[in-house]
N, C-alpha and C positions, 0 to 999 in steps of 0.2 A: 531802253534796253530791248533788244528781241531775243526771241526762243527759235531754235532750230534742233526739234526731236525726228532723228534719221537712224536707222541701223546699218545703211554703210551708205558710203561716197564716194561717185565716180564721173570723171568726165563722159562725153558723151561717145569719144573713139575706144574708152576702157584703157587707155596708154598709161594712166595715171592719177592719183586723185587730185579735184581742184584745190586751187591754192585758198586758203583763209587767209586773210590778213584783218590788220589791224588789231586791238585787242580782243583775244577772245578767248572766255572762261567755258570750262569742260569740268561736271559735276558728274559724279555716279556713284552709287552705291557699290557699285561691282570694281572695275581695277582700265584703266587704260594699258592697252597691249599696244608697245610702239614696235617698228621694226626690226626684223632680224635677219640674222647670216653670219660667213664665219670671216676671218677678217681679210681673207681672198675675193671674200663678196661687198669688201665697201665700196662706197662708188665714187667713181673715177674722177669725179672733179664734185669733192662735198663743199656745202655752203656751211659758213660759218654757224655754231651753234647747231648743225643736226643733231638730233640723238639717235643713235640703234641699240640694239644689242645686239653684246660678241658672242657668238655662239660658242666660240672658239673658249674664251677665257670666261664664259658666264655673271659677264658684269655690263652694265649701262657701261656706254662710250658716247662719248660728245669732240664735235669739230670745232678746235680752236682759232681755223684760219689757216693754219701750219698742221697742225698733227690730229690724230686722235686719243686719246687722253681718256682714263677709268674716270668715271663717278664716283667721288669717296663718298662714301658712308656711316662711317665711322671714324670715329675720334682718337688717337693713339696717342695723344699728350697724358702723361701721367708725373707724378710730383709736386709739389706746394709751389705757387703762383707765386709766394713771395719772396721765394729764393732765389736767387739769379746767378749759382755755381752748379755743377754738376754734384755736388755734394747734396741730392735732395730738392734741384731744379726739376722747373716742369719743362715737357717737352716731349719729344720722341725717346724709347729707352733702349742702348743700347749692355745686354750681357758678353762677359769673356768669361770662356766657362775653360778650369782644367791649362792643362801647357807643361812645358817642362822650364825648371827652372837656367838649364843649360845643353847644349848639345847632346852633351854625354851624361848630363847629372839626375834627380829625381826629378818623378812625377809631382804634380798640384791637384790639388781640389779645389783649389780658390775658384770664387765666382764673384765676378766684382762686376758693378754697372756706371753708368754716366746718360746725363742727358743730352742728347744731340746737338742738342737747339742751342747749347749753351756753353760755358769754358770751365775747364777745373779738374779735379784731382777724383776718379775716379771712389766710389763707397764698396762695403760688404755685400754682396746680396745672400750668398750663404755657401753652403759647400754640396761637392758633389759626393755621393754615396760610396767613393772608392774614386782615388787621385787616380786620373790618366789625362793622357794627349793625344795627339794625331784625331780628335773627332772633327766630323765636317762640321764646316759653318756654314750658317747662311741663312738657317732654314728657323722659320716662322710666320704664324697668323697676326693678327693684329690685336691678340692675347695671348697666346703661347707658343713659347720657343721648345725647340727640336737640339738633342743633343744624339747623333746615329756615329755609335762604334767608338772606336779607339782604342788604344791599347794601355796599360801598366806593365810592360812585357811583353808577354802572346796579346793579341788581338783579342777584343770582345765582339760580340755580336747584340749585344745592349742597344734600345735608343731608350731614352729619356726624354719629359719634359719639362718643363717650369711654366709659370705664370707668370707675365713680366710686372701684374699689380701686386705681386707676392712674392716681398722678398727673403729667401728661406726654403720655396715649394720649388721640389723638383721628386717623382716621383718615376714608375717604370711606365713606358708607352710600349714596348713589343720587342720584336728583334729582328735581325737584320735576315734577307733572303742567305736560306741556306746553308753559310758560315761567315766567321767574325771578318769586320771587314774597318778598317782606317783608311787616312790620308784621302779621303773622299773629297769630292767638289760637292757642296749642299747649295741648293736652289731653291723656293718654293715663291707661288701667286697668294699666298695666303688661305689656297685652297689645297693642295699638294705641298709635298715637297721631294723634292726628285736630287737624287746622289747618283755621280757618274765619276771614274776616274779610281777606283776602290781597291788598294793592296788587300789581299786575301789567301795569303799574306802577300805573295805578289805581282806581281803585272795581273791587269785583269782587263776586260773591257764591258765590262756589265753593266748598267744600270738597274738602280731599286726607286721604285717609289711607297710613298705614305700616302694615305688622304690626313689631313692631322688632323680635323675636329673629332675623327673619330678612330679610338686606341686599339691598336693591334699589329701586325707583323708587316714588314715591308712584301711588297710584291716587285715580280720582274718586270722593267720597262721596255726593254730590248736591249741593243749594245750598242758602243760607241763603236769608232770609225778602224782604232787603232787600241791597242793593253798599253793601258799604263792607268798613272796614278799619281796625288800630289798636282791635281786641275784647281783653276780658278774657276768658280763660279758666280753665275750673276744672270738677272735675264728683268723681263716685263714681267707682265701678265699673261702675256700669250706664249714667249719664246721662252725656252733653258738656253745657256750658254755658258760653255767651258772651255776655257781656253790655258794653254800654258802646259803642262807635266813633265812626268817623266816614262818616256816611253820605250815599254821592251822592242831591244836586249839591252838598253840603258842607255839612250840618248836624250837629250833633254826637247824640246817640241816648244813650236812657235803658232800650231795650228790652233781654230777654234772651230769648235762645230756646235750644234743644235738643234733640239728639239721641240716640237708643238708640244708644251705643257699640258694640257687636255688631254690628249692623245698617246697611245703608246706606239713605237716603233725606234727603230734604229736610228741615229745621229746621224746629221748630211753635213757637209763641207760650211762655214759662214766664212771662212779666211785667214789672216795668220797677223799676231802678235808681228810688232816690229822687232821683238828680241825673242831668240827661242831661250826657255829659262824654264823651271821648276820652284815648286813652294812658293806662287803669286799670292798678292792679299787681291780681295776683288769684293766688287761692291757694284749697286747699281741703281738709279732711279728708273722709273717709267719710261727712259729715252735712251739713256748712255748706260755703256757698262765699261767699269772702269777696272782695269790691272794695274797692280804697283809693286815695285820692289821683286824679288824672286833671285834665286841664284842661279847664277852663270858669269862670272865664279861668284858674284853679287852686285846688285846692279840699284840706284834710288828712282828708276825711270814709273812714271806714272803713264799710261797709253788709254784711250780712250774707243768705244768704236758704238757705231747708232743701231740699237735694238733691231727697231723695224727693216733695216737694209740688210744686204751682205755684203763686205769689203773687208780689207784689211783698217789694221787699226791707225789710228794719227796721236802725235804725239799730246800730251796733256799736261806734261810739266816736271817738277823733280822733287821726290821724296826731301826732307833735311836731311839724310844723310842716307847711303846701303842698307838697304832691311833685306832679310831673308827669314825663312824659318817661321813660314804660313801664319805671321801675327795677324790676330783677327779683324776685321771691322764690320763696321754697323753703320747703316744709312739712314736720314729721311729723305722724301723728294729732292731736298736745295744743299743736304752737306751729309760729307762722308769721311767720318772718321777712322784711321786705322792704328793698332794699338799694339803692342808687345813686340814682339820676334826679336831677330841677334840682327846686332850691326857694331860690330861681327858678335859681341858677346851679348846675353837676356839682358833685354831693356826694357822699361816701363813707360817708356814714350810712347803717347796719344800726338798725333797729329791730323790736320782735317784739309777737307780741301771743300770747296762750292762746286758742282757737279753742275750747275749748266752753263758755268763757264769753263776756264783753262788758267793753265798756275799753279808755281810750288803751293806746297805744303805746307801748315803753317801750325805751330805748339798749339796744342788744347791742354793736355796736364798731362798725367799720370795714371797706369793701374797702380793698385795697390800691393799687388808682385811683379817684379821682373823676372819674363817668362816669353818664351816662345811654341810655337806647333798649339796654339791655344783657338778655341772654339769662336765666334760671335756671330752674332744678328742682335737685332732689333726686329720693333714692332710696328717700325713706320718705313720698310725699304722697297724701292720700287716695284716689289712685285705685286705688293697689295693692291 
């Protein structure tokens, strides 16, 4: 074995540092600082296995050959390893928080969960502090989910959280910028979580964001492109994206636009939905952000479109049947579940699909209410 004690290294033009090869172990007491930038700064033709850091989204990233891809670091499988139903499976968790049980009918408190990873009839997780709907979905860390606004009537200005290892725990986290605000598109990298698309009570074009590990009042992000409300959300680690609503004076929208999740400013153009429609479910891993279902007048289309580019979207496959009425889903990396809404009337169909390929949809089970305009995430969706 040899030793090589150096405090830095450089070729002899300064262009670069020399290359190591072969096996070689790197010991210290202190911490290795690898490279950084933001993710306008990767380079232009990366070698398999690089690692940097995104300045942009604040996470290790490594090159797979094709893309660049976070560092996990943590574990989000939760449940008993010897189950193998969503009744108390382990795996990724996804909550459906609140809904209504019918277009016109009452509100829910129900909070019910499933394991991602697995098949079956959704359980209890517990209730919420006062029944409502129209709250955004989307939004969680890789322990705790985000429940911002909604209504039982008038609009609240309430966010809430829950623990996803604790089922029962949901207590208050702050309030919404300014006044009560529903029908939001929820985004979050597991660091943020960012709502765009917000009746208040209506048309609007604001955005709020949270930091969530730590509890307190939403702040202003800037605005979107256009007022409305009733967006799909879904994004990476680095991008937001919202796509789909309903936009004042009342047309329904096929655009999507987006924002640097780090950063605050106004929404820019990413492209347009193959169908313009309102009350999309949407979900997304690390690469793909996926739209399904939504009304105009009601539609079972799934569309797809790739994080890191801008274009329009391509098709993905077809819901089992018309869903409308913002039922919720939950993702891990490889599958995305979507669960509740009317088709045409509240149903309790769970359905999934494999997100880094293409294809209908296919039965998972059951919530345990038929309900629509109902909340979800999960602890394991691509923005982590």
């Amino acid at each position: 074995m040899s030793r090589l004690n150096v405090s830095n290294l450089f070729n002899e033009n300064e262009d670069g540092a020399p290359v190591v090869s072969g096996i070689s172990t790197f010991s210290s007491p202190n911490y290795f600082v690898p490279p950084s930038g933001s993710t306008a700064q990767r380079p232009s033709s990366p070698g398999e296995g690089m690692i940097r850091f995104n300045t942009d989204s604040g996470h290790l990233e490594y090159y797979t050959g094709e893309l660049w891809v976070d560092v996990i670091t943590n574990n989000n499988e939760l449940g008993n390893q010897l189950v193998t139903n969503s009744a108390g499976g382990t795996g990724t968790r996804g909550v459906w928080s609140g809904g209504r049980v019918a277009p016109a009918g009452g509100y829910s408190d129900v909070m019910d969960y499933i394991s991602v990873s697995t098949l079956g009839d959704a359980q209890d997780f517990g209730d919420l502090a006062a029944a409502r709907a129209y709250i955004a979905g989307g939004c969680a860390s890789g322990t705790k989910g985000i429940l911002f606004g909604g209504a039982n009537g008038p609009l609240v200005n309430t966010i809430d959280k829950f623990v996803f290892s604790s089922t029962g725990s949901r207590s208050d986290f702050g309030d919404t910028v300014g006044s009560n605000a529903g029908n939001a598109g929820g985004y979050s990298n597991g660091t943020r979580g960012i709502f765009a698309g917000i009746a208040s009570p209506s048309f609007t074009n604001r955005i709020d964001y949270i930091t969530i590990e730590s509890d307190g009042n939403a702040q202003d992000f800037d605005d979107m492109l256009y007022s409305q409300y009733e967006v799909g959300a879904c994004g990476s680690s680095v991008r937001a994206l919202f796509g789909a609503g309903y936009r004042s004076p009342g047309t329904y929208e096929s655009s999507v636009e987006y924002v640097t999740a780090s950063t605050t400013g106004n929404s820019v153009n990413f492209g347009n939905l193959t169908l313009a429609r309102r009350i999309t479910t949407s979900l997304s891993n690390a690469t793909r952000g996926i739209w399904s279902g939504g009304l105009n007048p009601g539609t079972n289309l799934i569309e797809f479109v790739t994080i890191a580019s801008t274009g329009n979207a391509q098709d993905f496959g077809d819901l089992i049947a018309n869903r409308s009425g913002a039922n919720g889903a939950a993702a891990s990396p490889t599958r995305g579940v979507f669960g509740g809404g009317y088709a045409p009337v509240a149903t309790d169909r769970c359905e999934f699909i494999t997100i880094p390929t293409t294809g209908n949809s296919v039965d998972f089970g059951d919530l345990t209410v038929a309900r629509g305009y109902t909340s979800a995430c999960s602890n394991g969706h691509g923005g982590l």
